[in-house]
ROKOL-615780 format. One record per residue (C-alpha): residue in one letter; x, y, z. Coordinates in nm, 2 decimals. Example, Ala and Ser with C-alpha at 12.3 -4.5 7.8 and 13.67 -1.06 7.14 Angstrom:
residues 2
+---+--------+--------+--------+
| r |      x |      y |      z |
+---+--------+--------+--------+
| a |   1.23 |  -0.45 |   0.78 |
| s |   1.37 |  -0.11 |   0.71 |
+---+--------+--------+--------+
This chain:
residues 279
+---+--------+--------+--------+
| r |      x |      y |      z |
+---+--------+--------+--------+
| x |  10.33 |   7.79 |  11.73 |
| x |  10.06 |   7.84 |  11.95 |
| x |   9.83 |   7.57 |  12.11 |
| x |   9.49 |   7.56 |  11.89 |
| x |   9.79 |   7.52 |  11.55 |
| x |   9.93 |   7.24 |  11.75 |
| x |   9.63 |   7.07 |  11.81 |
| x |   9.49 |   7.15 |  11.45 |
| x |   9.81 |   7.07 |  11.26 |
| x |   9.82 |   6.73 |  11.41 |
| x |   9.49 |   6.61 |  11.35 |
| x |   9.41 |   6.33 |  11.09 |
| x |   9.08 |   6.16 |  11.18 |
| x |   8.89 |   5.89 |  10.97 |
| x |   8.57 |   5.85 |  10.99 |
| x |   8.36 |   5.62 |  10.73 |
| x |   8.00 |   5.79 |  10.73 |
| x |   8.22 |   6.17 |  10.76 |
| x |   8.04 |   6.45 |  10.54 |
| x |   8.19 |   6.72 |  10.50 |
| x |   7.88 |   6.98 |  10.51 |
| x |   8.03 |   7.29 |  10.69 |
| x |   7.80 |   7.23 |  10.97 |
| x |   7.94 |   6.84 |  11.05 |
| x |   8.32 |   7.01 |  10.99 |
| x |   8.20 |   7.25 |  11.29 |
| x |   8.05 |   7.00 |  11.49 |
| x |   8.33 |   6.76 |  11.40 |
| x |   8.65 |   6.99 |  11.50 |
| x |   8.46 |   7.11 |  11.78 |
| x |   8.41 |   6.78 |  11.99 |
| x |   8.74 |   6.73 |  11.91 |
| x |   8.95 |   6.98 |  12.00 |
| x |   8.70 |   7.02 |  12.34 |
| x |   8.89 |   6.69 |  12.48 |
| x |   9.17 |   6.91 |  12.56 |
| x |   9.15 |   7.02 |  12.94 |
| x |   9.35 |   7.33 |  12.88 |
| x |   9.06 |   7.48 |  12.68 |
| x |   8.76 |   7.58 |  12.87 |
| x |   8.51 |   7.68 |  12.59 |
| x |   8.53 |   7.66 |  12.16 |
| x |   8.35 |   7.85 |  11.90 |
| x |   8.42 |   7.70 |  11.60 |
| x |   8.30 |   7.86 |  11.21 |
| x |   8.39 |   7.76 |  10.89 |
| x |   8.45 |   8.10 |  10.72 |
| x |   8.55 |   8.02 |  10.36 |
| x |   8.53 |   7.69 |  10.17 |
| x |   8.65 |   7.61 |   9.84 |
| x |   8.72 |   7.28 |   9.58 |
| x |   9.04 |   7.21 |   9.56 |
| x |   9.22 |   7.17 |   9.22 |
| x |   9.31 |   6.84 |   9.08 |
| x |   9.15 |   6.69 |   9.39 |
| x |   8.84 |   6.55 |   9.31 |
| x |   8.59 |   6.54 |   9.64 |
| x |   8.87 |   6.72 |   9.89 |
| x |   8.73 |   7.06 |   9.99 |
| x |   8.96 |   7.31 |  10.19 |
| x |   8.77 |   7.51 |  10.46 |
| x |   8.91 |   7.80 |  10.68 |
| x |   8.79 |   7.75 |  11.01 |
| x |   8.77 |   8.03 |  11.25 |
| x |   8.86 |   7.87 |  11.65 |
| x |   8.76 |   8.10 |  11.91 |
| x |   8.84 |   7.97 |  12.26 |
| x |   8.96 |   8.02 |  12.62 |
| x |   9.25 |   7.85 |  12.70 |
| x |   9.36 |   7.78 |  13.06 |
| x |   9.74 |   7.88 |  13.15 |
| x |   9.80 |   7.77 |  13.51 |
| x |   9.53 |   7.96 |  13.72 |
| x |   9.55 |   8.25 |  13.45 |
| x |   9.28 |   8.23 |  13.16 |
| x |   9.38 |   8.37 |  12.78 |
| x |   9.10 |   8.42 |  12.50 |
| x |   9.27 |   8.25 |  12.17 |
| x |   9.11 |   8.38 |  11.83 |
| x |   9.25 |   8.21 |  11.53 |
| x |   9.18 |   8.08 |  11.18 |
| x |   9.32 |   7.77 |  11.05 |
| x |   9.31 |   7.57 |  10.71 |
| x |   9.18 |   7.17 |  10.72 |
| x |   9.09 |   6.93 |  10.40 |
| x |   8.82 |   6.71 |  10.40 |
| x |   8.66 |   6.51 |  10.19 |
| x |   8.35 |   6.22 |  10.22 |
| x |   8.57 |   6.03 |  10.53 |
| x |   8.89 |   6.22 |  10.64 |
| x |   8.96 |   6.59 |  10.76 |
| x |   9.34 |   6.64 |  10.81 |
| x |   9.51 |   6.97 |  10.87 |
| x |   9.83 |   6.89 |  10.66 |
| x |   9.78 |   6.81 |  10.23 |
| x |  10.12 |   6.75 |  10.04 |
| x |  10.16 |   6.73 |   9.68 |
| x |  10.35 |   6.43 |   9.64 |
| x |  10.52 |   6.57 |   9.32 |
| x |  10.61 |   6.92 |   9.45 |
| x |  10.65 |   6.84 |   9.77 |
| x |  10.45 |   7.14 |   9.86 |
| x |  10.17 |   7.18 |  10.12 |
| x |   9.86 |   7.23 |   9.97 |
| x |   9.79 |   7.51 |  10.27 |
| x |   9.97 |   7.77 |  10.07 |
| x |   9.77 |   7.74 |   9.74 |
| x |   9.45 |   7.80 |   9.99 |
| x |   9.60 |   8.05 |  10.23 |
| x |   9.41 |   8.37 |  10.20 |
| x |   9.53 |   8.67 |  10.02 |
| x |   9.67 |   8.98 |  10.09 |
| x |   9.41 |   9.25 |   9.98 |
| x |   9.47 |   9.58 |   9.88 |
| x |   9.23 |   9.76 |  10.21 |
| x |   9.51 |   9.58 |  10.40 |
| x |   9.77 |   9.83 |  10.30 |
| x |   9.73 |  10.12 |  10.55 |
| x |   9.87 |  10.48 |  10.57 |
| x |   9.91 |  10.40 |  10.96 |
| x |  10.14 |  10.08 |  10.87 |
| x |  10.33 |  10.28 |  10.62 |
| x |  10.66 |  10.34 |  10.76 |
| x |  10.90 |  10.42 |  10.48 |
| x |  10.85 |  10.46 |  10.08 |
| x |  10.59 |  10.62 |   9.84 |
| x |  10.24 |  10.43 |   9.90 |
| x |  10.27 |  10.41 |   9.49 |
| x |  10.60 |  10.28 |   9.51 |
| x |  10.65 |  10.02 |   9.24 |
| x |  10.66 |   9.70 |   9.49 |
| x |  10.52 |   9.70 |   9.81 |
| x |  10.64 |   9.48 |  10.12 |
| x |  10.44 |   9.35 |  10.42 |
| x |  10.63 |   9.28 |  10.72 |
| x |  10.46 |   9.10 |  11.03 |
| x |  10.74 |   9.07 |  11.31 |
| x |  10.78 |   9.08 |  11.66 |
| x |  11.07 |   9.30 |  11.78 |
| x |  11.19 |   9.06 |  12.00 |
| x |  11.17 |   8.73 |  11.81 |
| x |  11.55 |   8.66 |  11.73 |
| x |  11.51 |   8.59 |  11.34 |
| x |  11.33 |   8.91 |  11.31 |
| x |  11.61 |   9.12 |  11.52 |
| x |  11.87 |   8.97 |  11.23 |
| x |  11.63 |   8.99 |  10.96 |
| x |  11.39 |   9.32 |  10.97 |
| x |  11.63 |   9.58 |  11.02 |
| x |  11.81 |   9.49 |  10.75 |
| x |  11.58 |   9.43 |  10.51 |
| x |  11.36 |   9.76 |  10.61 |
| x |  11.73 |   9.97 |  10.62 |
| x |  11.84 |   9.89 |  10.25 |
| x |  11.46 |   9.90 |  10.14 |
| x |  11.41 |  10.27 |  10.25 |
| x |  11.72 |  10.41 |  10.07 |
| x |  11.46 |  10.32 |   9.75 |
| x |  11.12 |  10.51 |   9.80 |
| x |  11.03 |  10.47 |   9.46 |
| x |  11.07 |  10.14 |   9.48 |
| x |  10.93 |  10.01 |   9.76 |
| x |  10.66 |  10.08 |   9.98 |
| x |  10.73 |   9.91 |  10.29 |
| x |  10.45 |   9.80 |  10.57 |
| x |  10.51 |   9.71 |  10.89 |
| x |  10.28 |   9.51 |  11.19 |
| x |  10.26 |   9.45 |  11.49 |
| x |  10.28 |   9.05 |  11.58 |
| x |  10.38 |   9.08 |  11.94 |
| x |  10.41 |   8.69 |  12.03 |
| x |  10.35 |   8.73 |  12.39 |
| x |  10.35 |   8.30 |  12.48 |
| x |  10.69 |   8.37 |  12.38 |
| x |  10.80 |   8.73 |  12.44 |
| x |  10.56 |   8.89 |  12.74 |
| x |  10.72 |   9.19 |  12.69 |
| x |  10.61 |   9.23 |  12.32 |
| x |  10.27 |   9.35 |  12.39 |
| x |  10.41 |   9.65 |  12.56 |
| x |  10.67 |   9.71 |  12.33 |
| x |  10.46 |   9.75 |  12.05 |
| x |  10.24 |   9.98 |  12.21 |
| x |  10.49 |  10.22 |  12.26 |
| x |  10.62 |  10.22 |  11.96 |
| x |  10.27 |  10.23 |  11.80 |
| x |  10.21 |  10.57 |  12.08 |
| x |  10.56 |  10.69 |  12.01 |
| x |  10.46 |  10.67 |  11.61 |
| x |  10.13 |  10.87 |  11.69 |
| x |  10.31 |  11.10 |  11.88 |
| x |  10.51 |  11.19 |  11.61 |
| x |  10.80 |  11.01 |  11.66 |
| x |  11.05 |  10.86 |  11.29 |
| x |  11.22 |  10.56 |  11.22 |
| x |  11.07 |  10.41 |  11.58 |
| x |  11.05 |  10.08 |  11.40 |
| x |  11.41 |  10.03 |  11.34 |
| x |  11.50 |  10.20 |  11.71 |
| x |  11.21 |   9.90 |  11.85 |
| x |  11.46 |   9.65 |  11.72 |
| x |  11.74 |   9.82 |  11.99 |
| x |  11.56 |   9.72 |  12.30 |
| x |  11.79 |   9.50 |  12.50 |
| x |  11.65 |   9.11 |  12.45 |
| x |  11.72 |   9.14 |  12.81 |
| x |  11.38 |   9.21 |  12.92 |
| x |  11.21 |   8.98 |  12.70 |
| x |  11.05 |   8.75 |  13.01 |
| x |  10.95 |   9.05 |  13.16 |
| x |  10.57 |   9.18 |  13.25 |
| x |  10.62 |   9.48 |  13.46 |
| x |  10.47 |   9.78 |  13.23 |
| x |  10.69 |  10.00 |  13.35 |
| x |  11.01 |   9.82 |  13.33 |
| x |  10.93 |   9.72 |  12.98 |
| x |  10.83 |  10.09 |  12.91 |
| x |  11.19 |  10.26 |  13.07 |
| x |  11.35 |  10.03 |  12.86 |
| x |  11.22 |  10.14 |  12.54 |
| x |  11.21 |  10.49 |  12.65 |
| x |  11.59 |  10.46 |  12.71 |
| x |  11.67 |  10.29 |  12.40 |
| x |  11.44 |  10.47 |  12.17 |
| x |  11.47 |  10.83 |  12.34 |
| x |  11.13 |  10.92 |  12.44 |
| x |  10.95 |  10.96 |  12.76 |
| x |  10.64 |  10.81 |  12.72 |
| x |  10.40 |  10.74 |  13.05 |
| x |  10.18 |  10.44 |  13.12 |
| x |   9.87 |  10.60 |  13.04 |
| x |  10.04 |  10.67 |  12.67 |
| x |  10.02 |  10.30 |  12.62 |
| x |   9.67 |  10.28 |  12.63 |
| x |   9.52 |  10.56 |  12.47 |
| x |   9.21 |  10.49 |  12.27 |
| x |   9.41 |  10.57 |  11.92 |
| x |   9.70 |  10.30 |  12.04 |
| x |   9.40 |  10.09 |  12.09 |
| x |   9.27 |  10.13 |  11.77 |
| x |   9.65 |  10.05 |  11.55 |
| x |   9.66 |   9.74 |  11.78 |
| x |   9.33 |   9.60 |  11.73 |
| x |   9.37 |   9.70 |  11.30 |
| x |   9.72 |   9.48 |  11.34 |
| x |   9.57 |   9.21 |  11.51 |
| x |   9.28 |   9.21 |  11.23 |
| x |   9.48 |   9.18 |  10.95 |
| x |   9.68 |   8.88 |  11.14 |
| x |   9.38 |   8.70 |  11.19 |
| x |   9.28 |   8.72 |  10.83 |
| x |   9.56 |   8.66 |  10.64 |
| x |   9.62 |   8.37 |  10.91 |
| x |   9.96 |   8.45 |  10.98 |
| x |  10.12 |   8.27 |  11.25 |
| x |  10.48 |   8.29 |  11.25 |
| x |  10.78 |   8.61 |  11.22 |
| x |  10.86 |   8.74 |  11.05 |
| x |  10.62 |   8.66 |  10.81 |
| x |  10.64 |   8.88 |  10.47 |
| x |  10.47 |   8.95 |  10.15 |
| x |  10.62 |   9.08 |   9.84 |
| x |  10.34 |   9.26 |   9.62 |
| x |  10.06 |   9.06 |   9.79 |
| x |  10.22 |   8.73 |   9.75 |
| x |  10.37 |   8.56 |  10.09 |
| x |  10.73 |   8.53 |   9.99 |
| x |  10.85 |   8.25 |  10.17 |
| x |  11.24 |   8.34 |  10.11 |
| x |  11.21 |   8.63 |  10.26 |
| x |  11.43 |   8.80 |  10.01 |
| x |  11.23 |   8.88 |   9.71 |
| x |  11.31 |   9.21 |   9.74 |
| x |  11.68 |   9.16 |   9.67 |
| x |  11.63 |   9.04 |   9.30 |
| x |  11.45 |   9.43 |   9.23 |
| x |  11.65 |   9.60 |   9.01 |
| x |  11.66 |   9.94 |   9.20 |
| x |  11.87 |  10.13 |   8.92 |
+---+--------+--------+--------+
């Protein structure tokens, strides 16, 4: 979880006189969340707002935090959208259903639209395949190493049946080497390159603290086969799949890997796709 979720997800302030106009929720989050010394500036827009259902004066608002957050004497720029409730006197990050049980963060969490699913992310199946799958992972995140290429090997012995999507999350707080990874594999793609995906997920974990470019590169080029150069890495069309990745991340808010959706929905199990009658 990254800092502005940590600092958003743990909020719960009361305040008697609090209106929730989206300009107040603005003001509001942002003297707020300024307090914290590790961020240096805040932009903060309410994006989308809407009622929520069976909860008579709570609105939900998707809030877009822009920020620069200092990291020792290093400085990161943090773009993210996050989810808070409000109503006449108390904005809280977190809503549970006391019946269900269930936050009230998924019935508001935006949806996956139809422009979303690109030929570029489109790495096994017919794009009218009768389901289609999302995948957000980070190659070196150790649920996604035992869970995606699994999923993505029994899933492209069915191309008829499903249309499987994959994107780049590279979690770099976590994984510094992620960044890199994925633009090779995104350069190794445009060069032509099959089943890179599933040959990302072979890259020794060993090299996950690691920021040398070109160590991080000779990895992959030795575990995937290629021989791609530095300058690969950054070419203006790798530029563009990473910045179309990171755009469909910001909007659908997702935040963790693997994250994945099953026909537009976000399919919490994971394993939606196993209960498709493939026959």
């Amino acid at each position: 979880m990254s800092l502005m979720s940590k600092l958003s997800a743990t909020m719960l302030i009361s305040a008697s006189l609090f209106a929730a106009t989206n300009s107040e929720v603005e003001t509001f989050l942002k003297n707020n969340l300024s307090k914290n010394p590790a961020i240096s500036s805040l932009t903060v827009k309410v994006v989308e707002r809407q009622p929520l259902e069976g909860m008579k004066g709570w609105d939900s608002f998707v809030v877009s935090l822009d920020a620069k957050v200092k990291q020792g004497k290093d400085e990161r720029e943090v773009k993210q959208r996050v989810i808070y409730f409000a109503n006449d006197k108390v904005i809280t990050g977190e809503l549970t259903d006391m019946k269900t049980g269930k936050s009230l963060r998924d019935a508001v969490a935006p949806k996956f639209k139809a422009e979303y699913y690109k030929k570029e992310n489109l790495i096994y199946g017919n794009a009218n395949a009768k389901h289609k799958v999302a995948i957000f992972s980070d190659p070196l995140c150790p649920f996604c190493r035992n869970y995606v290429p699994k999923a993505v090997e029994y899933m492209k012995q069915y191309p008829e049946t499903f249309a499987v999507y994959y994107y780049h999350f590279p979690l770099e707080r976590l994984h510094p080497a992620a960044p890199t990874l994925t633009r090779a594999a995104v350069a190794a793609e445009l060069q032509g390159r099959k089943d890179v995906m599933l040959s990302l997920y072979k890259v020794p974990t060993t090299i996950t603290r690691e920021k040398d470019e070109q160590k991080i590169l000779d990895a992959f080029n030795k575990a995937v086969n290629t021989n791609l150069k530095i300058s690969d890495l950054h070419a203006a069309a790798v530029n563009a799949q990473v910045a179309s990745d990171d755009a469909v991340i910001e909007s659908l808010m997702v935040s963790g890997t693997p994250t994945v959706y099953f026909d537009g929905e976000k399919d919490a199990t994971k394993n939606r796709y196993k209960g498709v009658n493939v026959k």
